[in-house]
Each structure stands twice: as structure tokens, then as C-alpha cells.
N, C-alpha and C positions, 0 to 999 in steps of 0.2 A: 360268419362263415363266408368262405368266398368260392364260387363255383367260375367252369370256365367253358367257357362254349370255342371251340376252334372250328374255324371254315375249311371246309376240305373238300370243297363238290366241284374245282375247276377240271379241265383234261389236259391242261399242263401242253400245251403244243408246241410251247417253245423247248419242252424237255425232251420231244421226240431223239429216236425211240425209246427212249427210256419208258415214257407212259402210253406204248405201245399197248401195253398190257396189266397197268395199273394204273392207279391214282397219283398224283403228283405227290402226294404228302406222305406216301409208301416208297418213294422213292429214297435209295439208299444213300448216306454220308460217310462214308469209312464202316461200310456195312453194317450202319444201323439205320434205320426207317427218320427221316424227319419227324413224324408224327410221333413215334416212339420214342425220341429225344426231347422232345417238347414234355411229353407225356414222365418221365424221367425227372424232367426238371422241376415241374409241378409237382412230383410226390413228392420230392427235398426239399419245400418250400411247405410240406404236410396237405397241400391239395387236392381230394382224390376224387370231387366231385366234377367230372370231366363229361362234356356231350359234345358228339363230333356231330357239325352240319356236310353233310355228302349229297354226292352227284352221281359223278363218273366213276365208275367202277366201285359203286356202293359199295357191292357185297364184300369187297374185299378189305375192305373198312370195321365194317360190322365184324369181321372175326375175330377184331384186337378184343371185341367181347364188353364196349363200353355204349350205354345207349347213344340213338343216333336219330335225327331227324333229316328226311331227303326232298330234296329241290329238283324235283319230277323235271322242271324247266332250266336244267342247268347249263345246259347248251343254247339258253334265246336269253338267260337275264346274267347281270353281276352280283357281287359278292352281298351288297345292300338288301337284294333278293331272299338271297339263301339264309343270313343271318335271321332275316325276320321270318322263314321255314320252320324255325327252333324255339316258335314264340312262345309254348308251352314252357319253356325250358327258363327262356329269358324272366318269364313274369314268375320264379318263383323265390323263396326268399334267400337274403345276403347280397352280397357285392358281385360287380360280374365282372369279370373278363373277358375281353375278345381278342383270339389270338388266331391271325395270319394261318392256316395250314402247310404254306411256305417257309418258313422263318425256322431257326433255332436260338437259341439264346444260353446267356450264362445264368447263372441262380443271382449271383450280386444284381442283374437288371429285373429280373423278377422282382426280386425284395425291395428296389428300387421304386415299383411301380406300388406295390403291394401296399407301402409307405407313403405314397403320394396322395396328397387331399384333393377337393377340388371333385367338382360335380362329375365330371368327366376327369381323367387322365389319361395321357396319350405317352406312351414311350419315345423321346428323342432324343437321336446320336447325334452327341456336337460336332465327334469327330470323323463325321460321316464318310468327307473327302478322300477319308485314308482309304474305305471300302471302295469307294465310287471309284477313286482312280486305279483301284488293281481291277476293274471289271471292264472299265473305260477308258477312251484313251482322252475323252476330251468329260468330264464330269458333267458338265454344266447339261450335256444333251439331255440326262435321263433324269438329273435331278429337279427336286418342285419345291416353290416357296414353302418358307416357317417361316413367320414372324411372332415374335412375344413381346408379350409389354414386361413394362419395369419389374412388375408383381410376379411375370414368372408362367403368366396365362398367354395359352394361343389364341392368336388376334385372323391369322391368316395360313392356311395350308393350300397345297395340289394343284397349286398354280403351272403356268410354264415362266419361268424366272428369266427374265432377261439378262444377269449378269447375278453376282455371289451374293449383294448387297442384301437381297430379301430369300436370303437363305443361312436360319442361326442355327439349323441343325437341318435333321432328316427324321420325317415321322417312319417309324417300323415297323407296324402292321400287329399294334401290342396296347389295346384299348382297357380302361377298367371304370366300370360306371360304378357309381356307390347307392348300396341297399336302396337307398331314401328318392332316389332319383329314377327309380327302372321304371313306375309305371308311366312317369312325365316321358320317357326316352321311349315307350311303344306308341305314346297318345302322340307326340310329335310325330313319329312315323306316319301313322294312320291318319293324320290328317294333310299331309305334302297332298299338292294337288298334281293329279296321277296325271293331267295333259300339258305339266311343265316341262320346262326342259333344263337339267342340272349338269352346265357345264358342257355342251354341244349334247348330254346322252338324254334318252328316255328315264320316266321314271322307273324301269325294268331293270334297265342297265346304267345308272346311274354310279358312281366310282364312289368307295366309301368315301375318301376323300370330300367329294361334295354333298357327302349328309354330314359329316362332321362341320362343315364349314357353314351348311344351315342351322344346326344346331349352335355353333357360335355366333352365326348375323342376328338370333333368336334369344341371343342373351345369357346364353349356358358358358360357364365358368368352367374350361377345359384347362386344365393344368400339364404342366410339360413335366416330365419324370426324365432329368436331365440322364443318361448315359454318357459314355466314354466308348467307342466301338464295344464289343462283346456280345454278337450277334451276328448273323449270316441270313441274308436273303436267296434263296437257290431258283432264279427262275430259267437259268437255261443251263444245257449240258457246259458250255464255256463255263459257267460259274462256278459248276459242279467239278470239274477238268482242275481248276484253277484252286480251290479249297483243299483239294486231294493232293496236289502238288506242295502247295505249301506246309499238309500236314507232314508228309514226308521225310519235308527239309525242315522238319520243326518250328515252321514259322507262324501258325496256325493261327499257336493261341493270343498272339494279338488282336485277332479280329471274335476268338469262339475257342473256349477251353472243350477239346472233345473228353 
């Protein structure tokens, strides 16, 4: 059985005013909710054991009518935080999924992940480029190392990359731990020593990014669940501007089948 915990407790400020008035993952795509598409995807893949971690405009969240655990602190910590908010949810049995509150996706990269062995799996776009450069005009500013070794497993993420060379895709914010591993992935949690510092941030606000990448310097066997674009990350109203436009002109589904 596979369950999925999705993060949805940011305020989304770069989406103003869009999340003037809601939550960022309520936020609409060709007038339907991000979260509502994610959620879509999931039950075509037969997945309905679904628990959204919330913040900012909880209650509007709780109406979709799926349980919900809240990150009382979702305005002082990061994403690291609120996932472990839902740790009832986390320590219960089957495989888990962690998925973005930002993101959509196609069903082929679900299955893709769903598929993927390996203590850890992390979703990666090879052909990430194609997105990054219709959002940007220079890629290189927003994107962060991947490296993998021969076998397929991630060696290195969330860097700032000095050049393309240690960049063999882009992780997407699309995590899947397996049954066997969940209580080793809360006991590592719980024991990070809370006055380090990961990656310039506090242990509060630490960037998933860099507990992944401790749980790889720790020896954990994270596997790359290789994609081809087929997915959208919406962090600001430009992006949003920019998906809409291309759905239009029917160019869309290269990057996201709506």
C-alpha cells in the first residue's frame, strides 16, 4: 500500500495576490486547484490514502475533506518542519510519498516513481533545461546540482552549481520512501543535532534539499526515478502567466498533459 503526504503549509508570497486569500496549493491552473490535480493524479494511479500537511490558510484546505496535520509555525520554519508535523501519518504502514504542494505532474511520472527501488526515490527531470529556460532567461541562476553515480543513485543535490557540469537533471519536489525504511527516516530526523547548521539555515528552516543530502552523506541509497519533463513547478504568478499561455496555444503538453 502506498500513502502520500503532500506539503501545503507555505503563503506562497511569491504568488501574490493570488494567495492573498488562500493557500498556494489552492491556487488555480486552467481552473483547477494544484492540489486538486495532484490529488486527480493520484487516484489514476489507485492511490486514495492522501494527508495534506497545512499552514497558511488551513481551513481552506480541510474542506477538500482529506485528513490534515498543521505546522502551528509555518511562518518561522521550512518545509523539513511541517513534513515531520504529520509524523503520525508518516510512521504508519506501506510506502510513502512526499509530494511538493507546488508541483503537478503526469500519471507516466508517478508510475515512474511508484516503480523505482532504492531506499529512498527522488523524482528527476533530465530534461529539466527545456522548463528552466521558458521561466528563465539565464537557467543556470535558479538551478541546483544532481549528481548520480554509475548505478543510478544520488551522490549530490541543492547545491549552487557553478556551470552545467554537476547538473544531470533537476530534483522535483516528488519523494518516495519504502515501507521498510520509514522508521530509520524518522530516527534519523530526530536525532540531527538541532544547533547545526544545514546549509547556511537553522535546524527549523533547513531546505529539504539538505536533509536529503544528509541522509545520503549517512549512507542511504536514494535512487533517481529518471523523467523526461512532464511536470510544472508554479512558484510565482510569471509561471502561472506563462503555463496558461502556452496552454492556449497548445503547447503545454510538452511540459504537463492538463
Amino acid at each position: 500500500m502506498t500513502r502520500v503526504l503532500i506539503l501545503a503549509a507555505g503563503e506562497g508570497t511569491r504568488l501574490r495576490p493570488l494567495t492573498n486569500d488562500k493557500p498556494k496549493c489552492m491556487v488555480p491552473l486552467l481552473g483547477t486547484s494544484l492540489v486538486e490535480r495532484q490529488i486527480a493524479c493520484l487516484k489514476r494511479q489507485g492511490i486514495t490514502d492522501i494527508h495534506i500537511a497545512t499552514g497558511y490558510r488551513a481551513e481552506q484546505i480541510e474542506t477538500l475533506g482529506y485528513p490534515t496535520s498543521l505546522n502551528p509555525r509555518y511562518n518561522q520554519t521550512n518545509m523539513v518542519s511541517t513534513l515531520f508535523c504529520a509524523l503520525d501519518f508518516i510512521e504508519q504502514e506501506g510506502d510513502l510519498i512526499i509530494a511538493y504542494g507546488d508541483i503537478v505532474y503526469d500519471d507516466i511520472n508517478l508510475t515512474t516513481l511508484l516503480e523505482s527501488d532504492g531506499e529512498i526515490a527522488l523524482m528527476i527531470d533530465k530534461k529539466w533545461r527545456d522548463l528552466w529556460s521558458l521561466r528563465l532567461e539565464n537557467p543556470l541562476e535558479d538551478a541546483e546540482t544532481l549528481v548520480m553515480n554509475d548505478a543510478g543513485y544520488v551522490t549530490e543535490l541543492g547545491k549552487k552549481p557553478e556551470n552545467y557540469d554537476r547538473i544531470q537533471g533537476q530534483y522535483t519536489g516528488l519523494i518516495k520512501i519504502s515501507a521498510d525504511k520509514i522508521s530509520d527516516f524518522v530516527a534519523f530526523y530526530k536525532q540531527l543535532d538541532r544547533n547545526a547548521s544545514f546549509d547556511g539555515k537553522d535546524f527549523d528552516n533547513m531546505y529539504m534539499t539538505s536533509f536529503l543530502q544528509s541522509l545520503i552523506d549517512a549512507g542511504w541509497k536514494t535512487k533517481a526515478a529518471l523523467v523526461n519533463n512532464g511536470w510544472l513547478e508554479i512558484d510565482s504568478v510569471d509561471d502561472l502567466e506563462e503555463y496558461e499561455s502556452l496552454a492556449k496555444q497548445g503547447k503545454l503538453d510538452k511540459f504537463y498533459k492538463v
